[in-house]
VEXDREN-2710 file (C-alpha; in Angstrom, 1 decimal):
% VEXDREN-2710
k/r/px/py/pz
1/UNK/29.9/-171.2/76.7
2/UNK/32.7/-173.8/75.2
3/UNK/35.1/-171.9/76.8
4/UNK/33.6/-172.4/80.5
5/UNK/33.1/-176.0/79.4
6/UNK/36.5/-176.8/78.0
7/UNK/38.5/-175.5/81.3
8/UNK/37.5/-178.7/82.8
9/UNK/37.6/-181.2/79.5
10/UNK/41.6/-179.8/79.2
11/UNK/42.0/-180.6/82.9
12/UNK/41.0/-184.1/82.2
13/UNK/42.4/-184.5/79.1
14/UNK/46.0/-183.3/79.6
15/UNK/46.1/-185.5/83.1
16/UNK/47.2/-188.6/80.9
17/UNK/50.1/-187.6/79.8
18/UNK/51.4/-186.8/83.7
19/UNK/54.0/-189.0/85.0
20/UNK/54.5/-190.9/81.7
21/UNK/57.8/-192.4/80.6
22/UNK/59.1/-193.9/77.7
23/UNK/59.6/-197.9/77.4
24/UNK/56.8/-200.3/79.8
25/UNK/57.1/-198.9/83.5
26/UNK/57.9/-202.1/86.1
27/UNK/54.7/-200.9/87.9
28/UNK/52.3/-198.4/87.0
29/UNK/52.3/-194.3/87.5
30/UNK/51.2/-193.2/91.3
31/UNK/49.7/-190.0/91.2
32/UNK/51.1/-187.8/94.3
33/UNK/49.1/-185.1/96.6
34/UNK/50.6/-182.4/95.1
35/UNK/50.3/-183.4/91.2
36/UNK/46.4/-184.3/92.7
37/UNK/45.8/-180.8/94.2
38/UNK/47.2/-179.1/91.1
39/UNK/45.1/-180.6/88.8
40/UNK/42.1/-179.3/90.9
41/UNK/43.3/-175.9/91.7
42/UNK/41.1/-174.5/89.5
43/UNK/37.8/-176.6/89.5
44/UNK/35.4/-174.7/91.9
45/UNK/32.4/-177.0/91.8
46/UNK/32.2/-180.8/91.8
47/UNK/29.3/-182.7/90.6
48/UNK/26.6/-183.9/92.5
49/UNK/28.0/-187.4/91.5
50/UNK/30.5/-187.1/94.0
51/UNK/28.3/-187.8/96.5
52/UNK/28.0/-191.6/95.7
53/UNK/32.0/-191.7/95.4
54/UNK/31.7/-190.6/99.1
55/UNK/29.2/-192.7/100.2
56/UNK/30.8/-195.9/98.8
57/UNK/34.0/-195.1/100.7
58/UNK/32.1/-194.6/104.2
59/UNK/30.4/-197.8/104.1
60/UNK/32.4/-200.9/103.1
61/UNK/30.1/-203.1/101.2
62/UNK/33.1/-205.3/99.6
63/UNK/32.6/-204.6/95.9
64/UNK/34.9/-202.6/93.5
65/UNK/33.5/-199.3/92.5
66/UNK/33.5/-198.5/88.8
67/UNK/33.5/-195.2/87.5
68/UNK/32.2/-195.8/84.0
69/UNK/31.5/-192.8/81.2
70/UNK/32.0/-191.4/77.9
71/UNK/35.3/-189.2/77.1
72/UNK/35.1/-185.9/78.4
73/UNK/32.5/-186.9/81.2
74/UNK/34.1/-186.0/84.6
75/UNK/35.5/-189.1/85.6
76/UNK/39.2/-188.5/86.4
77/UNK/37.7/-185.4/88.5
78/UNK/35.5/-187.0/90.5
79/UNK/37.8/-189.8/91.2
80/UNK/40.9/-187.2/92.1
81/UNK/38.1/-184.8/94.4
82/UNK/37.1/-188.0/96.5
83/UNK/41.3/-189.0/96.5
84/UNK/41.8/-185.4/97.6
85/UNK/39.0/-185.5/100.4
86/UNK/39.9/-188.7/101.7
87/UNK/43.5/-187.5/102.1
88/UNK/42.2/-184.2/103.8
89/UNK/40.1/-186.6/106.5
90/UNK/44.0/-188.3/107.2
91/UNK/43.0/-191.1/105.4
92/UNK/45.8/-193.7/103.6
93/UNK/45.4/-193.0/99.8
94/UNK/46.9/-194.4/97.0
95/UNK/46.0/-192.9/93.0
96/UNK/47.4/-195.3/90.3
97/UNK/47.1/-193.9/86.8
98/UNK/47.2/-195.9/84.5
99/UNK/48.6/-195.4/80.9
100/UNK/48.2/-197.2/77.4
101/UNK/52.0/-199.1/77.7
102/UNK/51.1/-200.2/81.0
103/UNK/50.3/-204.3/81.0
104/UNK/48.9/-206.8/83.5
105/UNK/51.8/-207.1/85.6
106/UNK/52.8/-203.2/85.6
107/UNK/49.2/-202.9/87.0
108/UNK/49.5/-205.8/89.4
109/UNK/52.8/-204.7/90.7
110/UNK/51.0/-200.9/91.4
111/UNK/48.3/-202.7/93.0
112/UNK/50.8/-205.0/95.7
113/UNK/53.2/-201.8/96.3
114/UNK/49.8/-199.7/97.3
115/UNK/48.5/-202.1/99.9
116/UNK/51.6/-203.0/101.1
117/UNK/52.2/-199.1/101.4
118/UNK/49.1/-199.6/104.2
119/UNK/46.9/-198.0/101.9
120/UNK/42.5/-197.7/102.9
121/UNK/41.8/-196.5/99.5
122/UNK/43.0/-197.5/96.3
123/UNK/42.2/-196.0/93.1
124/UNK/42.4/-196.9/89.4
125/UNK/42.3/-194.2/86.9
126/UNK/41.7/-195.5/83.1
127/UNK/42.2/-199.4/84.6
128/UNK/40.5/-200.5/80.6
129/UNK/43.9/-199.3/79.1
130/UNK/45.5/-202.6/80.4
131/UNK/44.7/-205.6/77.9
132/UNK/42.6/-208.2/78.7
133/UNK/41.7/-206.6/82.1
134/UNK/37.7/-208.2/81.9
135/UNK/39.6/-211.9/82.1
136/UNK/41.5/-211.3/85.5
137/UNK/38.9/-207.9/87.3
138/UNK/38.7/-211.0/90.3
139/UNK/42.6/-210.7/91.3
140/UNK/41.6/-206.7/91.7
141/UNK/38.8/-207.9/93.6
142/UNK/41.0/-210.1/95.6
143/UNK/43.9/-208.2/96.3
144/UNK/42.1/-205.0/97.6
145/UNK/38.8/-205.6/98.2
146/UNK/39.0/-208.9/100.4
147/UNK/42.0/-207.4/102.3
148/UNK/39.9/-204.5/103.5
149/UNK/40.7/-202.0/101.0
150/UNK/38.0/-199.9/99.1
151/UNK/39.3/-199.9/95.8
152/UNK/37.6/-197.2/92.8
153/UNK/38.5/-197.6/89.4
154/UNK/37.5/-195.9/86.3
155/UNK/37.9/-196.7/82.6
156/UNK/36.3/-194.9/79.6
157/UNK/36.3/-198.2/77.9
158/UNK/32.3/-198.6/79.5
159/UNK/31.8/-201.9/77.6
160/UNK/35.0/-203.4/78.9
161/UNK/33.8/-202.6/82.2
162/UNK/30.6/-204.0/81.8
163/UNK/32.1/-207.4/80.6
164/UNK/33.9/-207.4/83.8
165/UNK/31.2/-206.9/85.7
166/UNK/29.8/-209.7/84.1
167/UNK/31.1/-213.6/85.1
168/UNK/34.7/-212.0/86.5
169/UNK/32.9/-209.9/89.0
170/UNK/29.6/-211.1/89.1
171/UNK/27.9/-209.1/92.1
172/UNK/30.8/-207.9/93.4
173/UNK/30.6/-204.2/91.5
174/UNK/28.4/-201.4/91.9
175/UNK/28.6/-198.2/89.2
176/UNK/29.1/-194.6/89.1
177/UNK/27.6/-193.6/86.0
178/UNK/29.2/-190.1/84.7
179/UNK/27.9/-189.7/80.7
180/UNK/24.6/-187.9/81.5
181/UNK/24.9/-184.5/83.3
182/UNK/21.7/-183.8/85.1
183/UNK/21.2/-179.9/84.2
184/UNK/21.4/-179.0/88.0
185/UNK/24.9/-180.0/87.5
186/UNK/25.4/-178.7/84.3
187/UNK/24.2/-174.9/86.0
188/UNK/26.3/-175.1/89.0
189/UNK/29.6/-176.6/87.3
190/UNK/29.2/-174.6/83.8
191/UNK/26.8/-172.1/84.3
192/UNK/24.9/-172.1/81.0
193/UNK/21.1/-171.6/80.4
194/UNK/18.7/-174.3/79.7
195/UNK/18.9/-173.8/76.1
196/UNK/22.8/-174.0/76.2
197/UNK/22.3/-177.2/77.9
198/UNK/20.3/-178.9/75.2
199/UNK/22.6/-178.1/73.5
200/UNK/25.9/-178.9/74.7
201/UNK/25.0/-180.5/78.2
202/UNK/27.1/-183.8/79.2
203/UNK/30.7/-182.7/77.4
204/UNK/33.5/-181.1/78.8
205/UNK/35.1/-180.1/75.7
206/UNK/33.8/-178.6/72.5
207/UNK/34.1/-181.2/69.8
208/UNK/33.3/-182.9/66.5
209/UNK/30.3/-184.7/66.6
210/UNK/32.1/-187.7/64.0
211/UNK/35.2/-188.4/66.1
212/UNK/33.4/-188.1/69.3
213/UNK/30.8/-190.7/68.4
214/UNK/34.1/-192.8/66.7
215/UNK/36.7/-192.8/69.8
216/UNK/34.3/-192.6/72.6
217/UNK/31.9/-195.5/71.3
218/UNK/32.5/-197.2/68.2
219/UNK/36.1/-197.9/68.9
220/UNK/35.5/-198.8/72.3
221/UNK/32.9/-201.3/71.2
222/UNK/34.9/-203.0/68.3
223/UNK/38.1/-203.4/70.8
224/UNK/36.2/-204.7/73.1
225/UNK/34.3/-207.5/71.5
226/UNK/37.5/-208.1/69.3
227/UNK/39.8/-208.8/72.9
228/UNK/36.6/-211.2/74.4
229/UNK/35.2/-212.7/71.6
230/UNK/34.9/-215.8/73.6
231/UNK/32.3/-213.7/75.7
232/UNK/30.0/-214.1/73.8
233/UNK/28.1/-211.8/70.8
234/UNK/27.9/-214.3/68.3
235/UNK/25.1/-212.3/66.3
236/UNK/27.7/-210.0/65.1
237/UNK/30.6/-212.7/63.8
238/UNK/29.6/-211.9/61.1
239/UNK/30.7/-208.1/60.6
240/UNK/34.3/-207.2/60.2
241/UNK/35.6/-204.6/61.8
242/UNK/34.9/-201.9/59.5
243/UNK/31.3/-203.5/59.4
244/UNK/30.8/-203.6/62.8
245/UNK/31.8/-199.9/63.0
246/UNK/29.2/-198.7/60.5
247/UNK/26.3/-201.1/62.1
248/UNK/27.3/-199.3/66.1
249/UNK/27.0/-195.8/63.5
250/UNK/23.5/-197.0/62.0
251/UNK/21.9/-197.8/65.5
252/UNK/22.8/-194.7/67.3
253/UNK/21.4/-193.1/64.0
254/UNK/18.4/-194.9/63.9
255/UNK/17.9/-193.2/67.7
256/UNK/18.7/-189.8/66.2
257/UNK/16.1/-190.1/63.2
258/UNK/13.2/-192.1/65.4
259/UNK/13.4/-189.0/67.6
260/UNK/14.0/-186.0/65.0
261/UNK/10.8/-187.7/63.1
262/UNK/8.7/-188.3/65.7
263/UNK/5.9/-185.8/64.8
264/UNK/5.7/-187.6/61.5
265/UNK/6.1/-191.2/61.9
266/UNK/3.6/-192.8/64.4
267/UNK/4.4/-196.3/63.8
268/UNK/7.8/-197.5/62.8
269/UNK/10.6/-199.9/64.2
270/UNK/13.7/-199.1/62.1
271/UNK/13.1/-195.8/59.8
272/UNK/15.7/-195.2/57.2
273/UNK/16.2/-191.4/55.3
274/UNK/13.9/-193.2/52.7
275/UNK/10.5/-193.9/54.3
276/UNK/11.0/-190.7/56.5
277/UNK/11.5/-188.7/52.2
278/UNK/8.1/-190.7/51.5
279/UNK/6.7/-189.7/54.3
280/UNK/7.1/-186.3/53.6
281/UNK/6.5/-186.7/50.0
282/UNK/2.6/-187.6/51.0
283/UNK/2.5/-184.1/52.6
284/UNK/4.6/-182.3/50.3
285/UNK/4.1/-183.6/46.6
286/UNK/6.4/-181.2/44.8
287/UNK/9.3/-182.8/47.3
288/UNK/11.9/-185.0/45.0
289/UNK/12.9/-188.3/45.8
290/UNK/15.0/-188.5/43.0
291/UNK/18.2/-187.9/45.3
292/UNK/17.5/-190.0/48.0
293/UNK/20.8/-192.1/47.8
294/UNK/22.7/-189.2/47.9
295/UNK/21.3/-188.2/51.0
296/UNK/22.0/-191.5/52.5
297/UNK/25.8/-191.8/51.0
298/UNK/26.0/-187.9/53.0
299/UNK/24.8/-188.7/55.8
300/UNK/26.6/-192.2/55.8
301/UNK/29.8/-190.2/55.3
302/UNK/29.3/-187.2/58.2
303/UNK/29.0/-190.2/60.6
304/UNK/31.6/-191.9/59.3
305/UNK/30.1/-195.1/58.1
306/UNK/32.9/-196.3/55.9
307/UNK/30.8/-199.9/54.9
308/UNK/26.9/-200.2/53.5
309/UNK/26.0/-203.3/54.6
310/UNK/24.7/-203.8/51.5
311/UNK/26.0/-207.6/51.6
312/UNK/23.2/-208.5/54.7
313/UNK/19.4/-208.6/54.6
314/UNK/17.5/-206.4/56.1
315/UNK/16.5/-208.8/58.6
316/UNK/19.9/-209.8/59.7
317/UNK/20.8/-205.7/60.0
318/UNK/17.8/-205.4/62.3
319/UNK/19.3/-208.0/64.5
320/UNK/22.4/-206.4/64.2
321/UNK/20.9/-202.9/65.1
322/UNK/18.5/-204.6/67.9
323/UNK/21.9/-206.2/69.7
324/UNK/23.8/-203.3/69.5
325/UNK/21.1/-201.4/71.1
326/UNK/21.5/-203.7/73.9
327/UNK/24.8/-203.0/74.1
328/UNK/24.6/-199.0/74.1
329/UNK/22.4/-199.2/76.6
330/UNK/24.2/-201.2/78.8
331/UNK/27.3/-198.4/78.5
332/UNK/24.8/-195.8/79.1
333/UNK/24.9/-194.1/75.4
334/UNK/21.7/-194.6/74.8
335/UNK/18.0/-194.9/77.5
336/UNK/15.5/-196.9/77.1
337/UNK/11.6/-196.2/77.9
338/UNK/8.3/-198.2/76.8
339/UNK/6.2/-196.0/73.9
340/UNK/3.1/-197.6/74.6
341/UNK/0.6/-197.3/71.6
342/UNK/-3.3/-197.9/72.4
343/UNK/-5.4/-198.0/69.3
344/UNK/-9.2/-197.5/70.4
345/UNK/-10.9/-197.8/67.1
346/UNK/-9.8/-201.7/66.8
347/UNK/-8.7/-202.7/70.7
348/UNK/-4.8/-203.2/69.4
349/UNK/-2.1/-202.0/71.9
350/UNK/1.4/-202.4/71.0
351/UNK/4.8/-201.7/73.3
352/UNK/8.0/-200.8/71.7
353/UNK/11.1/-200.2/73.4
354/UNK/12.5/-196.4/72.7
355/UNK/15.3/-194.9/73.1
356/UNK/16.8/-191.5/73.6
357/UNK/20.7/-190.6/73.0
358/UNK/21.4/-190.0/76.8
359/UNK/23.8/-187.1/76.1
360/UNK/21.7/-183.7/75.3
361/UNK/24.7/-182.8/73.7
362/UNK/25.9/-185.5/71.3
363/UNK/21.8/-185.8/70.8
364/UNK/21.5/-182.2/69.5
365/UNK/25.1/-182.9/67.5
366/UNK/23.9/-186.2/65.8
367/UNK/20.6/-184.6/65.2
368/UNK/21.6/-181.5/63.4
369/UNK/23.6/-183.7/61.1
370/UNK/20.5/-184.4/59.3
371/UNK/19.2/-180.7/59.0
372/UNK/22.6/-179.8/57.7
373/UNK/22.9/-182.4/54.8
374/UNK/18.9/-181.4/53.9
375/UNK/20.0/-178.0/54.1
376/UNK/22.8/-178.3/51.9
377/UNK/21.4/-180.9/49.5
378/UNK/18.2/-178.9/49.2
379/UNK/19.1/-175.0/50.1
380/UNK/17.5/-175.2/52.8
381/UNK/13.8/-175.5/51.1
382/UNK/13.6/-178.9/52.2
383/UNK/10.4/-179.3/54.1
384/UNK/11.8/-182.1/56.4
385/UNK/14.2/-179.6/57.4
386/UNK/11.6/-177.3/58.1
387/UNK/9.8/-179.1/60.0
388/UNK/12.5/-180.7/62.2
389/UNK/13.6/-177.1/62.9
390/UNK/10.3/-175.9/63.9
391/UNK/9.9/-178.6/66.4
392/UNK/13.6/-179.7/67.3
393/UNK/13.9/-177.5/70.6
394/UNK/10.7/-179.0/72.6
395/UNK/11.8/-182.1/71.2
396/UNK/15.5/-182.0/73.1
397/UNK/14.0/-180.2/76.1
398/UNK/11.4/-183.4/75.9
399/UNK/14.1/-185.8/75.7
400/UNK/16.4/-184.3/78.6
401/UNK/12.9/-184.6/80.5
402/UNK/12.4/-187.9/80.2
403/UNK/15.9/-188.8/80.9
404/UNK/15.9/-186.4/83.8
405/UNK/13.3/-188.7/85.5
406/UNK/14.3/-192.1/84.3
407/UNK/17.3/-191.6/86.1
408/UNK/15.9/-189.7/89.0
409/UNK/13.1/-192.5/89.9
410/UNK/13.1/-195.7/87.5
411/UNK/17.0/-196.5/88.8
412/UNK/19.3/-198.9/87.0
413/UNK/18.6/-202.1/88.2
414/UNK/16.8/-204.7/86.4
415/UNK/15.3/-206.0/89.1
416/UNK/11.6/-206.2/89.3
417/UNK/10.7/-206.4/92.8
418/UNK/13.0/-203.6/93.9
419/UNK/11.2/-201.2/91.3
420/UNK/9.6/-198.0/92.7
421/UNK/8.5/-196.3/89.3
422/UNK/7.4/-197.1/86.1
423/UNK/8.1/-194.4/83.4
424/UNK/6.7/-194.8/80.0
425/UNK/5.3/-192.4/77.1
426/UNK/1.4/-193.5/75.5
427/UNK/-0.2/-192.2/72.4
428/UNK/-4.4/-193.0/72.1
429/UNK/-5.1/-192.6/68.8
430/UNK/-4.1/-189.5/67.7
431/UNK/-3.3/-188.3/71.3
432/UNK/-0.2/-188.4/73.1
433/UNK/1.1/-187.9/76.7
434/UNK/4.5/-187.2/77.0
435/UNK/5.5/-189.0/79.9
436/UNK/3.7/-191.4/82.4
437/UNK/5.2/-191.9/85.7
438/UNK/3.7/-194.6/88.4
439/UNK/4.6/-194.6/91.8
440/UNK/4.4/-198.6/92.7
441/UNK/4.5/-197.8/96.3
442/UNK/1.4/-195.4/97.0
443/UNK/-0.4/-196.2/93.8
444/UNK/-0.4/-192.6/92.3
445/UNK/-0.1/-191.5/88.8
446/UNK/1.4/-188.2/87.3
447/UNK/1.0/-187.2/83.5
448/UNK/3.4/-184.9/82.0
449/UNK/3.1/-183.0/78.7
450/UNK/6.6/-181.1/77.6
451/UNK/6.0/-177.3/76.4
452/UNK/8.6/-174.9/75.2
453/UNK/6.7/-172.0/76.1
454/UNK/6.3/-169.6/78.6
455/UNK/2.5/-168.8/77.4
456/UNK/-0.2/-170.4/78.3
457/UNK/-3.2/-172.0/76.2
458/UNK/-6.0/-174.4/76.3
459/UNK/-4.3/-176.3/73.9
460/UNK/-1.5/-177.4/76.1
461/UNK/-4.1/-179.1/78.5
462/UNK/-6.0/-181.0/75.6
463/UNK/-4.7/-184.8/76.3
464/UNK/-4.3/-184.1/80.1
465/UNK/-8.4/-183.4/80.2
466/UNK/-9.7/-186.3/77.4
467/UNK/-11.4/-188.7/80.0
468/UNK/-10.8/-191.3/77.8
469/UNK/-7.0/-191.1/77.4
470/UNK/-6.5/-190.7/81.1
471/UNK/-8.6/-193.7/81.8
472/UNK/-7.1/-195.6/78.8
473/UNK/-3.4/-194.9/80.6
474/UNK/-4.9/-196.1/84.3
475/UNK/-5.6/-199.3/82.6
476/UNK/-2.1/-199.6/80.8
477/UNK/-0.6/-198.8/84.7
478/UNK/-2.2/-201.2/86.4
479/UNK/-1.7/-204.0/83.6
480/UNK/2.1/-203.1/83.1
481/UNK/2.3/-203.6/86.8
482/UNK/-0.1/-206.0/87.9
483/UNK/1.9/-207.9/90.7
484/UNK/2.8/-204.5/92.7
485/UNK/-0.4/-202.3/92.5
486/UNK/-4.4/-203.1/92.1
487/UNK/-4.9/-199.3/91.6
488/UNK/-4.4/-195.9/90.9
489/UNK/-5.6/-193.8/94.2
490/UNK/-4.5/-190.4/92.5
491/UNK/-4.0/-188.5/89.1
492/UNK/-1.8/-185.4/89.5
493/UNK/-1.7/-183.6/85.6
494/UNK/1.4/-181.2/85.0
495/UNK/2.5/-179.5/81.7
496/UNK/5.9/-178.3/81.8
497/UNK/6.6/-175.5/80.6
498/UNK/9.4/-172.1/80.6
499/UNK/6.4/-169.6/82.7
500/UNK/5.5/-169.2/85.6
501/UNK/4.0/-171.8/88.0
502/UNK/-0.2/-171.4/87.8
503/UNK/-3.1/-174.0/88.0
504/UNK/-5.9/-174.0/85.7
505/UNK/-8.8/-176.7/85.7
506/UNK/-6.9/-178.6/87.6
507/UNK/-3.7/-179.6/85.9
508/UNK/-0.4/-177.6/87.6
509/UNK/1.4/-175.9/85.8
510/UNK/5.2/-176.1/86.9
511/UNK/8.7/-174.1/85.5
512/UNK/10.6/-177.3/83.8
513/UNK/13.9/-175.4/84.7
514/UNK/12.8/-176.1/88.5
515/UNK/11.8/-178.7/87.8
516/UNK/15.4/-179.9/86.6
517/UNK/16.6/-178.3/89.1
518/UNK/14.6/-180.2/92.0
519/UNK/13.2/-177.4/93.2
520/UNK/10.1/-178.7/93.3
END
């Protein structure tokens, strides 16, 4: 399956290094036709992304379009396919790549020579290697956007694209968003199963789950609050460098562990390896704790923390960890979703924000780096192990549910009044619905519970026919959105599951690989 996968990550990966010189160019690489249709020859499919690229570029709405993603995400591809298309319509093109000894004026000097040239269409690829660029994104904006031409531009830097879209470029920038691969994409494009997909969906590339997470993110994040410090962050002055590297490591760990514990912690903010141990020392009494730190140091080390932290308190770490959450989400690394807990016996409801690593592959990466330092540090009789295993696969295809439809209806905008859907995940008690999704416009609600099974049981259908759950989760609905809906006409009940479509007692249930697929 890597091999499929890593036809297009060499594509994208090899097309820096065209047109490159030695010493700082006068004005930046221009990518020609030919070099363009090359480089595609052998891509057969495009993703479905490509549709926004092309609806952009037939409506003028005079903002920059950024192409923002993790390494290995598609982005040079999609921005060369719309190039490509745009020429084939007779349109003016010009492709700019951009290189890491190109400066502001190189870039500058690219942009003036492509309008001047008469170009329509103008883009950018990897603009973030070009210092500074989040200070002066407006003189972009001014000389191609205000002069009529639809300019694209991609960077893998996300963050330093997100500071630019921030006071430089404030409203004047919409986003492509390339890191997750919805599997309908991932079947056309790769051609893998849905089990493949959990497990390697969103990367173009085989590759090592340590540097991945280290030059796609963590580096990306440290230059980038190192080059505009003046932006802003002042909860993390106090980290250097190497600090700030382990803290971005802890937080997307904390993610991994909150989700590869979730059957056995039902209330927590920040788990460490050592309350999840004591959790499963309750359960398992002939369980040691007695090497505890040297699970942590491991761990630590396969990530590639290379500082403790040790010199903070745990409250200023939790700060830390609660920016850079923030932060992760804002590049897309991470999604976020309400876990609303309702507690019956004493009348207590609490909301958390969640989070779920966005990619199903660097999820399923980061998360077998825990079963493989249990394994190794226990031979494999480790009962946390054993219970992470058991559970891990309807745990991913969960996840890359929930993501699935966050990005499907809940959008990306923060704006409340434009919101259609409200997506969340409730326990009762000792009850739990997977996923809650609330149309705000016709006032419906549709429960979800995640199976990885093709068999059906009564079992599955449990929470989806307790009156008093449902009921509880009506109430939750119409509180949560109180200024947009004053009920809930409907209940539809679905469990999702690998068989084949039935209904029984009136909860539907429906294939989850058509329902990925949007075939329903």
């Amino acid at each position: 399956m890597w091999g499929k996968i890593s036809e297009w990550g060499n594509k994208m990966g090899s097309f820096d290094k065209l047109a490159s010189g030695a010493g700082a160019p006068k004005k930046c690489d221009t990518v020609s036709e030919s070099e363009i249709r090359n480089h595609l020859a052998e891509i057969k499919r495009d993703r479905l992304l490509i549709g926004k690229l092309s609806e952009y570029c037939n409506n003028h709405e005079r903002k920059i379009l950024m192409v923002s993603g993790l390494r290995r995400t598609g982005k040079t591809i999609l921005m060369m396919r719309q190039a490509l298309n745009l020429i084939d319509a007779g349109q003016k093109v010009e492709y700019l790549q951009i290189n890491k000894t190109d400066t502001q004026s190189s870039l500058f000097s690219g942009i003036e020579f492509a309008v001047a040239k008469g170009a329509r269409y103008l883009f950018i690829d990897e603009v973030t290697y070009v210092d500074g660029f989040a200070r002066w994104a407006d003189w972009i904006y001014d000389h191609t956007v205000l002069k009529g031409v639809f300019c694209i531009m991609s960077g893998t830097d996300s963050f330093g694209l997100v500071i630019a879209a921030g006071d430089p470029l404030y409203d004047r920038v919409k986003f492509v968003k390339t890191t997750h691969m919805p599997y309908s994409d991932y079947r056309d494009i790769v051609g893998g199963g849905l089990s493949e997909y959990l497990c390697t969906g969103g990367i173009f590339h085989q590759f090592n789950v340590r540097e991945y997470v280290e030059t796609s993110i963590v580096s990306n994040i440290v230059d980038s609050i190192n080059r505009y410090s003046d932006y802003g962050y002042q909860v993390l002055d106090e980290l250097l460098d190497d600090e700030l590297r382990s803290a971005i490591i802890k937080t997307i760990a904390n993610v991994t562990i909150r989700f590869a514990l979730r059957l056995l912690i039902n209330s927590y903010k920040y788990p460490d390896m050592r309350s999840a141990v004591e959790l499963i020392r309750k359960r398992e009494p002939l369980f040691s704790i007695e090497n505890i730190e040297a699970i942590q140091d491991e761990i630590g080390k396969r990530l590639g923390m290379k500082e403790n932290l040790n010199r903070f308190t745990k409250s200023q770490i939790d700060g830390f960890v609660s920016y850079l959450e923030y932060v992760l989400v804002k590049i897309d690394v991470i999604t976020e979703y309400d876990y609303v807990r309702i507690y019956p016996d004493t009348a207590k409801k609490y909301v958390n924000e969640e989070y779920t690593i966005t990619q199903s592959g660097l999820r399923y990466e980061q998360t077998r780096v825990y079963l493989d330092v249990l394994n190794r540090l226990y031979a494999g009789q480790s009962p946390l192990s054993e219970l992470i295993t058991q559970d891990m696969e309807g745990r991913l295809l969960e996840a890359a549910v929930m993501v699935h439809i966050i990005r499907k209806l809940a959008g990306e905008s923060d704006n409340y009044a434009c919101k259609k859907y409200d997506v969340f995940k409730v326990s009762y008690g000792d009850r739990e619905i997977d996923i809650v999704v609330v149309d705000l416009v016709m006032g419906v609600m549709s429960l979800f519970e995640v199976k990885r099974s093709s068999v059906i049981n009564i079992n599955q259908r449990a929470n989806l026919m307790n009156n008093d759950l449902v009921n509880a989760v009506k109430v939750e609905a119409l509180n949560r959105n109180i200024l947009k809906i004053d009920q809930i006409s409907a209940v539809g009940r679905y469990i999702l599951y690998t068989g084949k479509p039935d209904e029984i007692d009136g909860i539907k249930y429906v294939n989850v690989e058509d329902y990925l697929l949007n075939r329903i």
